[in-house]
C-alpha positions as CSV (number, residue, x, y, z in Angstrom):
1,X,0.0,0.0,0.0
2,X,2.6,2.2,0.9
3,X,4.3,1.8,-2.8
4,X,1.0,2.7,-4.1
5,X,1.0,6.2,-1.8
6,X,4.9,6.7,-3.1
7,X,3.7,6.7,-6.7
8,X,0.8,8.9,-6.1
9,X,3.3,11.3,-4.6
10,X,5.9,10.8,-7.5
11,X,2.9,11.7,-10.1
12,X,2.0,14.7,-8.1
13,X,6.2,16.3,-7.8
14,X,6.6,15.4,-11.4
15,X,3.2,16.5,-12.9
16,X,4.1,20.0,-10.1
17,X,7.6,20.2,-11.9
18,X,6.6,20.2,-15.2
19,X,3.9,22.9,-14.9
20,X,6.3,25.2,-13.3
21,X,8.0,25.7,-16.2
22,X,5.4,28.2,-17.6
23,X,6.0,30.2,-14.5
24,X,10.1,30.4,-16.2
25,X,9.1,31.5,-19.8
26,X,6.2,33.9,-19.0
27,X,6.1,36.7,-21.1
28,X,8.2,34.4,-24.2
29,X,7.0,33.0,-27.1
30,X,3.9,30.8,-27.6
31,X,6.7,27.5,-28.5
32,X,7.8,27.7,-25.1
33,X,4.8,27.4,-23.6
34,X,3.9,24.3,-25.9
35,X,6.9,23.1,-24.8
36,X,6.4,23.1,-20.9
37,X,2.9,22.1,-21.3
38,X,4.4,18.9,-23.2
39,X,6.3,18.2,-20.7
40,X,4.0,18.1,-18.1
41,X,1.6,16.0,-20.1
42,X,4.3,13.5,-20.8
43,X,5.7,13.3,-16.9
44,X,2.2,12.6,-15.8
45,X,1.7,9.8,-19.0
46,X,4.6,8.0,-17.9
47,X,4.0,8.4,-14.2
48,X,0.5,7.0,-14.7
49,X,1.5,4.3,-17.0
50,X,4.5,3.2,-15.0
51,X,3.5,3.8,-11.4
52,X,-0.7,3.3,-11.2
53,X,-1.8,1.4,-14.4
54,X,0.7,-1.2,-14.2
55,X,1.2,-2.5,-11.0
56,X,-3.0,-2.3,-10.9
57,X,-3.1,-4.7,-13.5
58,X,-0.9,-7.0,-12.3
59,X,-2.8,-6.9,-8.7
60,X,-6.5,-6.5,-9.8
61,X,-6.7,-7.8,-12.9
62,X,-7.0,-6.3,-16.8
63,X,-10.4,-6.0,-16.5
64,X,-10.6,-4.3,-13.1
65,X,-8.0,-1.7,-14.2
66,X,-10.0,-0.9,-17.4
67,X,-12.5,-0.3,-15.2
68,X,-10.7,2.1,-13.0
69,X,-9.2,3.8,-16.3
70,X,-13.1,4.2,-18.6
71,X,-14.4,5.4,-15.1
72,X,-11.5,8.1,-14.7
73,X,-11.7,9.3,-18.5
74,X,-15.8,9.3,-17.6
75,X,-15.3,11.3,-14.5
76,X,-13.0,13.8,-16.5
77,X,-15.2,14.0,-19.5
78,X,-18.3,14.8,-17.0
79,X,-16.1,18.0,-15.0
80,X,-15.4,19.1,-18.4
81,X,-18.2,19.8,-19.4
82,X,-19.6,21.1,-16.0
83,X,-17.0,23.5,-15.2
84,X,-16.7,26.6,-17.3
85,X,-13.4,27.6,-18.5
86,X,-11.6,28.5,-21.3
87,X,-9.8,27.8,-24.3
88,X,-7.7,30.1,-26.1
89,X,-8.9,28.6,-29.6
90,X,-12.3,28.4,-29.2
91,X,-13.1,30.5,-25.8
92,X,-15.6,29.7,-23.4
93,X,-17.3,26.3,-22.6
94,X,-19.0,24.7,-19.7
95,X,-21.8,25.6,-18.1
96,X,-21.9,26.3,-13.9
97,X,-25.2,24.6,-12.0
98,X,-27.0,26.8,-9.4
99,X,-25.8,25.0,-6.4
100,X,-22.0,26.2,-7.7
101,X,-22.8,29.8,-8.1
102,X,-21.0,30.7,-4.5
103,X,-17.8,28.7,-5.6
104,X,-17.6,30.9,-9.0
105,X,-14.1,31.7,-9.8
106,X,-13.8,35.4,-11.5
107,X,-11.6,36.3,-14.0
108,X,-8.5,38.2,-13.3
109,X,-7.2,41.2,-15.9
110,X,-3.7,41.1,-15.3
């Protein structure tokens, strides 16, 4: 269990990392950015593969873990949609339910 906790925490440093490095190029060119945001996405690929997906096949089962994984993307796919945020390319999606209206996040003009 406590391997499983370890891995967690390794997806969470890396994933933490590799984000951070928008923070260095602010204010650069859009390629930079692309660049960090790669990154990040690939830290947290590998850690999932390599750290969660794996070992939970080999202890619950293929089916179990494929399980776990449709769930996830279905859990993702439904805050997606709830949320609103927004895209640079295409600009505001998601719609926010009455019961969310005091969590309501304002945008910032920097």
């Amino acid at each position: 269990m406590m391997e499983i906790w370890l891995a967690s925490l390794l997806l969470v440093v890396g994933t933490t990392l590799g984000s951070f490095m928008v923070l260095f190029f602010r204010g650069k060119t859009p390629p930079s950015l692309n660049v960090s945001l790669s990154f990040a996405g690939g830290v947290m690929l590998t850690a999932s593969f390599t750290s969660l997906i794996l070992p939970a096949a080999e202890r619950g089962g293929f089916f179990k873990t494929a399980l776990g994984v449709v769930l996830g993307f279905g859990v993702m796919a439904f805050v997606e949609r709830l949320f609103p945020h927004e895209h640079l390319t295409i600009g505001q999606e998601g719609i926010l339910p009455f019961w969310l209206y005091p969590f309501r996040i304002y945008r910032r003009v920097w």
